[in-house]
C-alpha positions as CSV (number, residue, x, y, z in Angstrom):
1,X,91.4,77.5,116.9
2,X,87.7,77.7,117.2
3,X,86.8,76.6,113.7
4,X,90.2,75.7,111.9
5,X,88.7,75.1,108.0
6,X,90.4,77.2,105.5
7,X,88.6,75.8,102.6
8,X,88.3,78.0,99.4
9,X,91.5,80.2,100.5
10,X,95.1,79.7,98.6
11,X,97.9,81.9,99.2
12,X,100.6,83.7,96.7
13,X,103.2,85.1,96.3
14,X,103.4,88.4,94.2
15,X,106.9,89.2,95.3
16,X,105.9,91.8,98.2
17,X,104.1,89.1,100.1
18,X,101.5,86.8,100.3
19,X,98.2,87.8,98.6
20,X,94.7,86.0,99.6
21,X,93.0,83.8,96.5
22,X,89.7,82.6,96.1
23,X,89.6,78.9,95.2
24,X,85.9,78.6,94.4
25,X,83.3,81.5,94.3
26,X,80.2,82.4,96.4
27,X,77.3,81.1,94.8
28,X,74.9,84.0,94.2
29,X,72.3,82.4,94.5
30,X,73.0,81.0,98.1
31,X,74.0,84.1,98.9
32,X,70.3,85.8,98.0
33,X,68.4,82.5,100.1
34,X,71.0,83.7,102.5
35,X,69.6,87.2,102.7
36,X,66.1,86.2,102.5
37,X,66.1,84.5,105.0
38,X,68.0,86.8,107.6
39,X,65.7,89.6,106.5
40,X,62.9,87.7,106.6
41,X,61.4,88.0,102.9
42,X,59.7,85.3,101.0
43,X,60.6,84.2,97.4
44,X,57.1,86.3,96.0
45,X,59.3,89.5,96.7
46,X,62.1,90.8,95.3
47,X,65.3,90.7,96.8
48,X,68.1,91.7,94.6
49,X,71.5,90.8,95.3
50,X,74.8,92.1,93.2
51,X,78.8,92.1,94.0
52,X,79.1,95.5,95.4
53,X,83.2,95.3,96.4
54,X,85.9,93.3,96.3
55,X,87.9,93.0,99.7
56,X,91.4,91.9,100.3
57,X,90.2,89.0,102.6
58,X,86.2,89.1,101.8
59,X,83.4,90.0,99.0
60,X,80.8,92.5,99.3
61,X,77.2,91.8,98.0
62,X,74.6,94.9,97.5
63,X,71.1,93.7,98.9
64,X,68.1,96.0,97.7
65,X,64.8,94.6,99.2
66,X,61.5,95.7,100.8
67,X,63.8,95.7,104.1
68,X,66.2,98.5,102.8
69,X,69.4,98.5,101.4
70,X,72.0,96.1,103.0
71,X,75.6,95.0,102.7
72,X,76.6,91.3,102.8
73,X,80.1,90.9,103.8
74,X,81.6,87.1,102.5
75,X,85.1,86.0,103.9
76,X,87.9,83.9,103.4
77,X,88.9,82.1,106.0
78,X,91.7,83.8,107.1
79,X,90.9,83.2,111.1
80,X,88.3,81.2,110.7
81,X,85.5,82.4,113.4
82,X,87.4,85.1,115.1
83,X,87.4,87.6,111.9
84,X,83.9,87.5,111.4
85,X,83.4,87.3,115.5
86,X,85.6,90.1,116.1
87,X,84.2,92.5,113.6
88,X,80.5,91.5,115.3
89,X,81.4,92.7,118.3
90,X,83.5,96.0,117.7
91,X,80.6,97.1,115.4
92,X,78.0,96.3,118.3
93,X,80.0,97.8,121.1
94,X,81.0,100.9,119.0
95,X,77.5,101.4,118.1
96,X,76.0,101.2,121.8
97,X,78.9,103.7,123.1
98,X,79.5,106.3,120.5
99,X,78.0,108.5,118.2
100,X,80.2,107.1,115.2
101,X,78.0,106.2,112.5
102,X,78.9,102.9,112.1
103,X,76.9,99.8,110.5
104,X,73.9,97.9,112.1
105,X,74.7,94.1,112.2
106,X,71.6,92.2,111.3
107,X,72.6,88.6,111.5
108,X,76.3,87.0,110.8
109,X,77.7,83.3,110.4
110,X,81.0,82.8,111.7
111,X,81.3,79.0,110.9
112,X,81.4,77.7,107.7
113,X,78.4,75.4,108.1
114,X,76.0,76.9,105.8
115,X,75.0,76.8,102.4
116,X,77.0,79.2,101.2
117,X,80.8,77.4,102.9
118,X,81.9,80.7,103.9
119,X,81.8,83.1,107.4
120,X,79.4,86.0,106.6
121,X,78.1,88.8,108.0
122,X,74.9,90.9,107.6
123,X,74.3,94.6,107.9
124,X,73.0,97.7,107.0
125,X,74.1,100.0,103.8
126,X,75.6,103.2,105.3
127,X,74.3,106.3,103.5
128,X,76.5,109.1,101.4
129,X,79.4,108.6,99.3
130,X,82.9,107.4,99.6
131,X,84.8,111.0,101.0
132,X,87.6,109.6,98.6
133,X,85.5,110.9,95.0
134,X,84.1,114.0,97.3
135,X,87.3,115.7,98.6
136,X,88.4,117.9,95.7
137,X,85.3,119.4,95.5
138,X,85.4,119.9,99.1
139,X,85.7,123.3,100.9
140,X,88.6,124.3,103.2
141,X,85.7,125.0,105.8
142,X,83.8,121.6,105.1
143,X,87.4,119.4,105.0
144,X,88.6,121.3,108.7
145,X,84.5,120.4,109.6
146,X,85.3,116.2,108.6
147,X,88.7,116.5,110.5
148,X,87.1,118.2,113.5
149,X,84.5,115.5,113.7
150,X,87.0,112.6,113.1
151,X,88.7,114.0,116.0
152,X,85.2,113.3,117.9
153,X,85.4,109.9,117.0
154,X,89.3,109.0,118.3
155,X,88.3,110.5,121.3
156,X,85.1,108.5,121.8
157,X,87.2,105.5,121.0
158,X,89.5,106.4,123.8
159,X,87.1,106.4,125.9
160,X,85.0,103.2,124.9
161,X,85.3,100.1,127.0
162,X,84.8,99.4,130.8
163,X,83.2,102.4,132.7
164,X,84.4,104.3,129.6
165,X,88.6,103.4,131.0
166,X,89.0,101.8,127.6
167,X,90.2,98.1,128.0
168,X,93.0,96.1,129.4
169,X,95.1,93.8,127.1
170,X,95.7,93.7,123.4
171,X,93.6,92.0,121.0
172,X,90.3,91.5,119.7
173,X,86.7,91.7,120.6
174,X,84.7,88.9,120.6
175,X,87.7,86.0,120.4
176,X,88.6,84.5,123.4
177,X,86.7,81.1,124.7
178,X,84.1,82.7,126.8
179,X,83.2,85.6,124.5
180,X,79.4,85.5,124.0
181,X,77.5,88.3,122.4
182,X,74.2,87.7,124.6
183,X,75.8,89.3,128.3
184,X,75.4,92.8,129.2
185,X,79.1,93.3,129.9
186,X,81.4,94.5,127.7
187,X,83.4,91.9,126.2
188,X,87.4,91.6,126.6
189,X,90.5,91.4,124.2
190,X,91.0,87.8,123.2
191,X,93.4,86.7,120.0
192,X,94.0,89.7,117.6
193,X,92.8,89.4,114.3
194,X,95.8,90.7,111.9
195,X,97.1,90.0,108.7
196,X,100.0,90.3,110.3
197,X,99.7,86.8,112.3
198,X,97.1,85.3,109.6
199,X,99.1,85.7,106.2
200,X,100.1,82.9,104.4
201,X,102.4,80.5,106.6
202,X,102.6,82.4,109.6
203,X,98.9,81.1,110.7
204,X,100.6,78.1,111.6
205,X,104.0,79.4,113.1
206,X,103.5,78.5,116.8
207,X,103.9,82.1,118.1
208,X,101.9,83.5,121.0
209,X,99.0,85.3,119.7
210,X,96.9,87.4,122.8
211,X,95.3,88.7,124.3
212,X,98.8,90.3,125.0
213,X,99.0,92.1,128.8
214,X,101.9,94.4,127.2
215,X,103.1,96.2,124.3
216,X,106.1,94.3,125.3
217,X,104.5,90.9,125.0
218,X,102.8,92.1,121.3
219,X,106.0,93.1,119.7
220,X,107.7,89.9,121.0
221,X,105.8,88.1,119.0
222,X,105.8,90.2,115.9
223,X,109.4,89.8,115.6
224,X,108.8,85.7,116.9
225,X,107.1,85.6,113.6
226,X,109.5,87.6,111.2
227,X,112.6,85.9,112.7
228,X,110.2,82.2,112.3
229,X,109.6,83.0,108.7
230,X,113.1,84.1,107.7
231,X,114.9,81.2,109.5
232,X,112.5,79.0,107.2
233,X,113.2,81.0,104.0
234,X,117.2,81.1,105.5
235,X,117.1,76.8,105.3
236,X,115.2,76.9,101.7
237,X,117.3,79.9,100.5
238,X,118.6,78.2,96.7
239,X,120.7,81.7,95.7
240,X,123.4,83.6,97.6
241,X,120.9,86.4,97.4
242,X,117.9,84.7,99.2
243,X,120.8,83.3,101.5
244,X,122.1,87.0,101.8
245,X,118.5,88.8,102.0
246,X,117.4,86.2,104.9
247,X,120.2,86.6,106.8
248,X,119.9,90.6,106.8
249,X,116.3,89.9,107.5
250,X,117.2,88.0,110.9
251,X,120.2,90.6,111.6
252,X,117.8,93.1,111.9
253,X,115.1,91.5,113.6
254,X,117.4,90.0,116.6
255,X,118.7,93.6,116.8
256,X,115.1,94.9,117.5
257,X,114.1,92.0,120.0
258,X,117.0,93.5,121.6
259,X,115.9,96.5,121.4
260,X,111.9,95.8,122.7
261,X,112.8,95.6,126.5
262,X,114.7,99.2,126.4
263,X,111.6,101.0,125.8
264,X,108.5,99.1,126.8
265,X,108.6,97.4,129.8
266,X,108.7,93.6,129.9
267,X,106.9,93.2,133.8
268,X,102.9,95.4,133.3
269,X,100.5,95.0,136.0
270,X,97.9,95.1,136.0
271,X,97.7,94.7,132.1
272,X,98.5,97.8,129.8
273,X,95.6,100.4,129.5
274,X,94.4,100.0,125.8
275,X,91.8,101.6,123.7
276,X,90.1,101.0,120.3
277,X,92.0,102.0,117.4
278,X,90.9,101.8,114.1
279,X,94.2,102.4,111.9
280,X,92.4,102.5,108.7
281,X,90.4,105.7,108.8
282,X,91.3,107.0,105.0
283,X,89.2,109.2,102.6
284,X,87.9,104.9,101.4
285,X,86.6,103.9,105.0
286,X,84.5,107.7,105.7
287,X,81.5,108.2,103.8
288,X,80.0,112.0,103.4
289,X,76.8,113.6,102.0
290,X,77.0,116.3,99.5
291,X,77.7,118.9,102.3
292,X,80.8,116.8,103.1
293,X,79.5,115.9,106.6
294,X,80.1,112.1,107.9
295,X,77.3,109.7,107.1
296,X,79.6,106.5,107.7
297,X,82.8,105.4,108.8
298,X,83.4,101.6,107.8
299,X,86.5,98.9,107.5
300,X,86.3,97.7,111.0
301,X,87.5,94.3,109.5
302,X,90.4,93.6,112.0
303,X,89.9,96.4,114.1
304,X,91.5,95.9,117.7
305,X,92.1,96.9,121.1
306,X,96.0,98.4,121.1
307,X,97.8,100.6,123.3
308,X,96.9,104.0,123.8
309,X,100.5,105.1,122.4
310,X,98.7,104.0,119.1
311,X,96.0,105.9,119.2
312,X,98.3,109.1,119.4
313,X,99.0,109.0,115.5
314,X,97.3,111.2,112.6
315,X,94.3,109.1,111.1
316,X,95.2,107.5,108.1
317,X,93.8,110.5,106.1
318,X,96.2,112.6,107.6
319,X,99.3,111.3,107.1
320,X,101.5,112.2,104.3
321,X,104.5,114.4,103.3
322,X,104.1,118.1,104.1
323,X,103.4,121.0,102.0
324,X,103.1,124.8,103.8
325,X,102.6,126.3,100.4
326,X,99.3,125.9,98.8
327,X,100.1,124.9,95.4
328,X,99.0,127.7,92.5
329,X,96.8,125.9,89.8
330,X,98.3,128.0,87.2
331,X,101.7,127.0,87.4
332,X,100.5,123.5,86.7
333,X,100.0,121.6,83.0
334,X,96.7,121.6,81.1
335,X,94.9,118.5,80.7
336,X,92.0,117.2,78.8
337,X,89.5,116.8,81.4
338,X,88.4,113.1,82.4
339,X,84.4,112.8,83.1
340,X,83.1,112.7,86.7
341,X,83.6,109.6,88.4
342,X,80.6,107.3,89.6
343,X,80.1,105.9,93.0
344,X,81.6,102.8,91.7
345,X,84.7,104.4,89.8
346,X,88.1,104.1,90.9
347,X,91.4,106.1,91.4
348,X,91.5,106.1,87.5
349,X,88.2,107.9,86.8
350,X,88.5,110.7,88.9
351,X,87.6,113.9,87.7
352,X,91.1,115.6,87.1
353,X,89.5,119.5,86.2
354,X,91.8,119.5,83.1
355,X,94.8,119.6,85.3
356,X,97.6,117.6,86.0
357,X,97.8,114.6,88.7
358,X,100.8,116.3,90.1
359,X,98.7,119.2,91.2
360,X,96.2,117.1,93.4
361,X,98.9,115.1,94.8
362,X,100.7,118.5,95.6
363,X,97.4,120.2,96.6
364,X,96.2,116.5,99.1
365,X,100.2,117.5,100.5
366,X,99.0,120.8,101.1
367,X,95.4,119.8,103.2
368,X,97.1,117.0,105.1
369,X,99.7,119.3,106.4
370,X,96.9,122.0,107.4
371,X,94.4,120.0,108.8
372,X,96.9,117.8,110.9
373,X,97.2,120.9,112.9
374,X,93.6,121.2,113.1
375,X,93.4,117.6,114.2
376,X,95.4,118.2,117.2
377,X,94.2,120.9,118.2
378,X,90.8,119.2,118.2
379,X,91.7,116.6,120.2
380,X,93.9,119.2,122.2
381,X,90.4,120.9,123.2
382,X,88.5,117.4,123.6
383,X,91.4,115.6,126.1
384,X,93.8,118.7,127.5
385,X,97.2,119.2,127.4
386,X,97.4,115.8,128.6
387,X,97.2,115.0,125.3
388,X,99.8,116.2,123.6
389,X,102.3,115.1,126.0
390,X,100.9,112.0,125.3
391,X,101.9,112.5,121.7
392,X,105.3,113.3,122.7
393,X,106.0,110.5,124.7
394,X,104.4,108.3,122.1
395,X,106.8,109.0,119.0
396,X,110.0,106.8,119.8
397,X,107.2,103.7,120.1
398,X,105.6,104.2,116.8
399,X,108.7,104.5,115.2
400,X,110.1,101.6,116.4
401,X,106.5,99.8,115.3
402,X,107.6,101.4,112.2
403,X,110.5,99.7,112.3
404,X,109.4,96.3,113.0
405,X,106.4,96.9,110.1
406,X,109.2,97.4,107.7
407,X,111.6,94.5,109.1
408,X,111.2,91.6,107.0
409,X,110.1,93.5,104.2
410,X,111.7,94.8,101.0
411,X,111.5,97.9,101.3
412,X,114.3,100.1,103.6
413,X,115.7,97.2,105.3
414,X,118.9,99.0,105.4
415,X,117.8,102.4,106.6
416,X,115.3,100.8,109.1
417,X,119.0,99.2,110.5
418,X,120.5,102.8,110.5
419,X,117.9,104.1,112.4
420,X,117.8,101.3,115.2
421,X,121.8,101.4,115.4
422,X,121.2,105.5,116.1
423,X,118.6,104.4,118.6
424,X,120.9,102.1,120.6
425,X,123.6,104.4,120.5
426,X,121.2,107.2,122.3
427,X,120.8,109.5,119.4
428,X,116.9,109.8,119.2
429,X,116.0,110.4,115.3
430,X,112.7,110.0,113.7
431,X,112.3,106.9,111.5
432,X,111.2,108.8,108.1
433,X,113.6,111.2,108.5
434,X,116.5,108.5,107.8
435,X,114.4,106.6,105.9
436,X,113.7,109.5,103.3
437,X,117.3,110.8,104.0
438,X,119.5,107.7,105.1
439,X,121.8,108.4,107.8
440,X,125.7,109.5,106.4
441,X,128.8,109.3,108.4
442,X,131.7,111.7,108.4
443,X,135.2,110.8,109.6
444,X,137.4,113.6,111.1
445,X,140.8,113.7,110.9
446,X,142.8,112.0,113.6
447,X,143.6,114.0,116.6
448,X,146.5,115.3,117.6
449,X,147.6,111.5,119.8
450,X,146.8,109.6,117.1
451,X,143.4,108.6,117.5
452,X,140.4,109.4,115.3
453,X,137.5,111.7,116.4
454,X,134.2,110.5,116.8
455,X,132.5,110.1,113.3
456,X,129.6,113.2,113.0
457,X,126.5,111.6,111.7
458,X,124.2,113.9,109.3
459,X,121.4,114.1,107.1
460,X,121.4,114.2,103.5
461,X,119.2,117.6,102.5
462,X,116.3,116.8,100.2
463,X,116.7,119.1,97.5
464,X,113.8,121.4,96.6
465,X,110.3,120.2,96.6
466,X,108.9,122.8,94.2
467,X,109.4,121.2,90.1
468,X,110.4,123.0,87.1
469,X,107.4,122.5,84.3
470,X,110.0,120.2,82.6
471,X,109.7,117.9,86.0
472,X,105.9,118.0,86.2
473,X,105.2,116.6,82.8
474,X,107.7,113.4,83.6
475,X,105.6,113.4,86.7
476,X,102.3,113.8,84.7
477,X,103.6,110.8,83.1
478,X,105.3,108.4,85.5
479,X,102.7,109.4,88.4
480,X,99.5,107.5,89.3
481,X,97.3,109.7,91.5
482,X,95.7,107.8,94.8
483,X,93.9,110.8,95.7
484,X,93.8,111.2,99.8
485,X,96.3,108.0,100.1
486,X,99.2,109.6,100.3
487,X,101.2,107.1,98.3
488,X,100.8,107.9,94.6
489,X,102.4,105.2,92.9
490,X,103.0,104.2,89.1
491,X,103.1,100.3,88.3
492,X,106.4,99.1,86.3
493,X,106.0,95.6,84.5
494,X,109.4,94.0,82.8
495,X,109.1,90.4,81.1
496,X,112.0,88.3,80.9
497,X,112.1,85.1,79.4
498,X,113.3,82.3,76.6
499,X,111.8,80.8,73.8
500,X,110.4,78.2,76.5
501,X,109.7,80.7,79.4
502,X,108.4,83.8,80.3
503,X,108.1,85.4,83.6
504,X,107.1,88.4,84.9
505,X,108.4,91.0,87.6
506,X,106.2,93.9,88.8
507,X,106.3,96.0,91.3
508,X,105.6,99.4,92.4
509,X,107.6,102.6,92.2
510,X,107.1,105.4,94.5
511,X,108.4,109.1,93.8
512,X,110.5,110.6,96.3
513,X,112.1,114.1,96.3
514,X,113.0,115.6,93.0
515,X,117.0,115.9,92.3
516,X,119.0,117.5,89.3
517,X,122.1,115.6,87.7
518,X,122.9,119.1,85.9
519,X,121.5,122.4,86.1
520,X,119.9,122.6,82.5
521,X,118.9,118.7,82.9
522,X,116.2,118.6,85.5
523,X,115.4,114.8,86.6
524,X,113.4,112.8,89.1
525,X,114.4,110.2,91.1
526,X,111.6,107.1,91.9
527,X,112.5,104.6,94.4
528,X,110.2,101.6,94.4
529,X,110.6,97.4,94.0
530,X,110.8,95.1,91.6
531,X,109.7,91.5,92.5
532,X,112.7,89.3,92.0
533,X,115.0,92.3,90.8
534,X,116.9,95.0,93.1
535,X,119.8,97.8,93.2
536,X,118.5,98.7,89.7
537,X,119.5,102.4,88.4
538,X,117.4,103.7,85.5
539,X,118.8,106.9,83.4
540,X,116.8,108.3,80.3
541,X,118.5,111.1,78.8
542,X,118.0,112.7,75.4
543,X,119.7,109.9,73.8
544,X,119.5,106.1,74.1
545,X,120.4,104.3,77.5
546,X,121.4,100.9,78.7
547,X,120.0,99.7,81.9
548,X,121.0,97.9,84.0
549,X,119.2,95.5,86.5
550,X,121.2,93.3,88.7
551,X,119.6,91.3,91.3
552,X,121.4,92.3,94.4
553,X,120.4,91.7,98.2
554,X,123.7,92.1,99.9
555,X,122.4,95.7,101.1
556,X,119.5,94.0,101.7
557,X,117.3,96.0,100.0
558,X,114.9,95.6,96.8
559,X,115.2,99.4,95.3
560,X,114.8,100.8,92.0
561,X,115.7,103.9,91.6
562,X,115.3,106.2,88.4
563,X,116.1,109.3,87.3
564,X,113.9,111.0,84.5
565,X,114.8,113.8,81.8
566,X,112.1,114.4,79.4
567,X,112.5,110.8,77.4
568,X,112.9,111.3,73.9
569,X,114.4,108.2,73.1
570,X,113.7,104.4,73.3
571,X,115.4,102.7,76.6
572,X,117.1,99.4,76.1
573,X,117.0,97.5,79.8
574,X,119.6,95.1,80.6
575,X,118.2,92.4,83.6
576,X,121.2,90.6,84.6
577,X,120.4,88.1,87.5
578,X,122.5,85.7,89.3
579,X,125.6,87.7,88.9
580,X,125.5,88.0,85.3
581,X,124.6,84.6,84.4
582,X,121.9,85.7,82.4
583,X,121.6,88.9,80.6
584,X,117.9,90.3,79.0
585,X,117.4,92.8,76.8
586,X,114.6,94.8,75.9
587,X,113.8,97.9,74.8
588,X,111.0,100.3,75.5
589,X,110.3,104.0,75.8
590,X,109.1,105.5,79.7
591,X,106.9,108.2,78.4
592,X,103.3,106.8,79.5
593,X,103.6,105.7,82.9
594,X,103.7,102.3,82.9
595,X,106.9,100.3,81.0
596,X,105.1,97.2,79.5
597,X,107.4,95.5,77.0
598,X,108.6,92.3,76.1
599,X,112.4,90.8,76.2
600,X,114.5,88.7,74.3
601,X,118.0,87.0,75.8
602,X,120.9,89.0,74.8
């Protein structure tokens, strides 16, 4: 590796995965000498630097000087070099063969031998505002506008690389031994830069890391790494359940590296045809003007070169559940409004128009599901009907990324191993169809010689998506709004402890369909995880509940799942954990969103 120190970066564990730490801070005073003296300005003029962002791997520092306003990115050493390196050279090459609006790079650092002991890189402050605080004021006309023109961009991507043939090889920019900014030609895939290979322990797994010559190649080591990690966790494992949940882990992934050969060829050449992708392109990463036109489109941290199958998804924007019904404000609850949000506000300052969160989540269902049709038939208009065959041919491979994404983690394991048993046995299903649905088996009655028939696999059908008022409010409640994510999610704390220690579990919990246990009580069910706590089933109706939490991995799967009445009473939660061994009670009431209480042994 080019430049191995990992100084001032520590790793956690939160329960979902390892989680980048700062061990000592930027100074910012190094960081304005920094800035001074890659823009040129002397200490007699003002240069003001402030912390404009936090990053999940780097810092971002507002600079406002005589030069203009900047942007300072400071990073962790995740891949030492080859973040910062990569990220240089995208931005340049995007800027020089696209229209994207993209940053300038004034001056960057990829080493840590500076005064400031971190990689950095310097570049100019896009204009506008995040599109993420500007889409519910949006217009139908100026949102299908923004989708048209994102279009635009995938298909400049597509098309950016050698003699506009995109690239060949998987990686990124700007990484491999020979890369050097200062030639004419347009530089190759080396090493990808992904959190995928650089989190936590797996920067030191030795697995093959690129440029991969094959989708093939890629996903080999992807699962190298999960099938590494667990085998490690499988020879620490101190439980039956981290024995059981490693195990499953492993199952799963050996069952996919199967599975790679049968649909991506294992012998490409010359190397597979990729393009550009950037998989990030939310409402957070496109910046607009008041008109809602594109002023900016940023987070090309980690951006690579992948296969063109890639490229054939919805932007990130885009993708969500669907809605075909625009949702009627009316029919809605009444809030009190929340002021307008800032440029610097988050998710919890957004302007809510006196209405409920369940209403914008409903109403962001609503545009994704329209606009995705005006996406395609963008890019329908820009690339032929080439294209959407493309699209066709390309769904079996993203779910089956899908499916390695999720292997390893703890969320679906279990329908993630439905689906690739369907796959192998011919039956071609999309991926969140079983994992929203699950997959159930039938068994007919023997025949007539004595044998059984063959077992009729069906879906589960989601009840109806449209609440009854009683439904919205528990909603209103349990529901965080990440407006344009796609994800809403509420966060769930339990403490559990002794007189001598306390420890907490938290986790998110993500809505899915609405069910009914009877017809006159309406409920909800949430699905989500629990670090250290699975198989949980949460009931609140009109009277007091015990709950029960057992710590369960032999489905291999970490899920909570709830179902909601209107709580009117307090709910007393059981946690059992290592079959019983130890029992915690606590008691609480789920009316506010988030269950925050602490527990005594019981």
């Amino acid at each position: 590796m080019r430049h191995p120190t990992r100084d001032g970066l520590a790793w956690d564990d939160n329960g979902l995965g390892p989680v980048a730490r700062w061990t000592r801070q930027p100074d910012i005073e190094a960081v304005e000498r920094v800035c001074r003296r890659a823009l040129n300005i002397n200490h007699t003029v003002d240069c003001n630097v402030h912390l404009h962002a936090n990053g999940e791997f780097s810092k971002l520092y507002a600079v406002d000087s005589i030069r203009g306003k900047h942007i300072i990115r400071i990073s962790l050493p995740v891949d030492p070099g080859n973040k910062t390196l990569g990220e240089v050279f995208t931005l340049r090459l995007v800027h020089r063969m696209t229209d994207i609006p993209v940053p300038k790079v004034i001056a960057w650092d990829e080493t840590v031998n500076n005064e400031l002991g971190f990689e950095w890189l310097l570049m100019e402050m896009m204009p506008g505002r995040l599109a993420y605080y500007r889409w519910r004021k949006m217009t139908d006309t100026q949102k299908e506008i923004l989708t048209k023109r994102v279009a635009e961009f995938h298909t400049q991507l597509l098309r950016c690389g050698n003699l506009g043939q995109g690239f060949r090889s998987i990686g990124t920019l700007g990484t491999g031994p020979n890369a050097d900014y200062n030639t004419a030609v347009t530089p190759s895939p080396g090493p990808i830069v992904d959190s995928v290979f650089f989190s936590g322990p797996r920067s030191s797994y030795p697995v093959a890391r690129g440029p991969f010559e094959s989708s093939h190649d890629w996903l080999r080591a992807y699962l190298d790494l999960i099938i590494t990690e667990h085998t490690n966790a499988l020879a620490k494992a101190k439980t039956d359940d981290d024995k059981e949940h490693a195990e499953m882990v492993l199952r799963l992934a050996r069952k996919l590296l199967r599975m790679v050969h049968k649909i991506f060829p294992s012998l490409v050449f010359p190397p597979e045809h990729t393009v550009l992708w950037h998989d990030d392109l939310s409402l957070k990463n496109l910046l607009v003007d008041d008109n809602g036109r594109i002023t900016g489109a940023i987070g090309w941290e980690c951006v690579s070169t992948m296969p063109r199958w890639m490229a054939c998804q919805m932007p990130a924007f885009l993708r969500g559940a669907s809605r075909k019904q625009k949702p009627s404000r009316d029919s809605y609850t009444n809030l009190a409004p929340r002021p307008s949000a800032s440029s610097t506000s988050d998710e919890d300052h957004l302007d809510n128009e006196g209405k409920t969160e369940l209403y914008w989540i409903h109403l962001m269902e609503y545009d994704q599901t329209r606009l995705r049709e005006v996406y395609q038939s963008r890019m329908t208009q820009l690339l032929g009907p080439e294209w959407e065959k493309d699209v066709d041919e390309a769904r079996l491979k993203v779910d089956f990324l899908g499916a390695v994404s999720r292997c390893g983690t703890q969320f679906y394991p279990v329908r993630v191993e439905q689906w690739v048993d369907a796959i192998d046995r011919k039956e071609f299903i999309s991926l969140m169809q079983v994992l929203r649905t699950g997959i159930k088996k039938e068994k007919r009655p023997a025949t007539p010689s004595g044998n059984a028939a063959p077992s009729k696999v069906h879906y589960e059908r989601p009840a109806s998506s449209t609440p009854s008022r009683v439904q919205q409010e528990i909603q209103r409640h349990e529901r965080m709004h990440l407006a344009g994510s796609g994800n809403p999610t509420a966060s769930v704390i339990f403490r559990t402890g002794s007189p001598t220690k306390t420890a907490a579990m938290t986790g998110s919990w993500t809505p899915s369909r609405p069910s009914s246990v009877n017809s006159h009580r309406p409920t909800t069910s949430w699905r989500g995880s629990v670090s250290g706590v699975s198989g949980a089933h949460l009931e609140t109706p009109q009277s007091p509940v015990s709950v029960h939490v057992r710590r369960r991995s032999s489905d291999g799967i970490s899920l909570t799942s709830l179902e909601l009445p209107n709580p009117k009473s307090p709910v007393n939660v059981h946690i059992r954990r290592n079959s019983g061994s130890t029992c915690v009670s606590t008691t609480s009431s789920i009316v506010s969103g988030t269950t925050n209480s602490s527990s005594k042994l019981g």
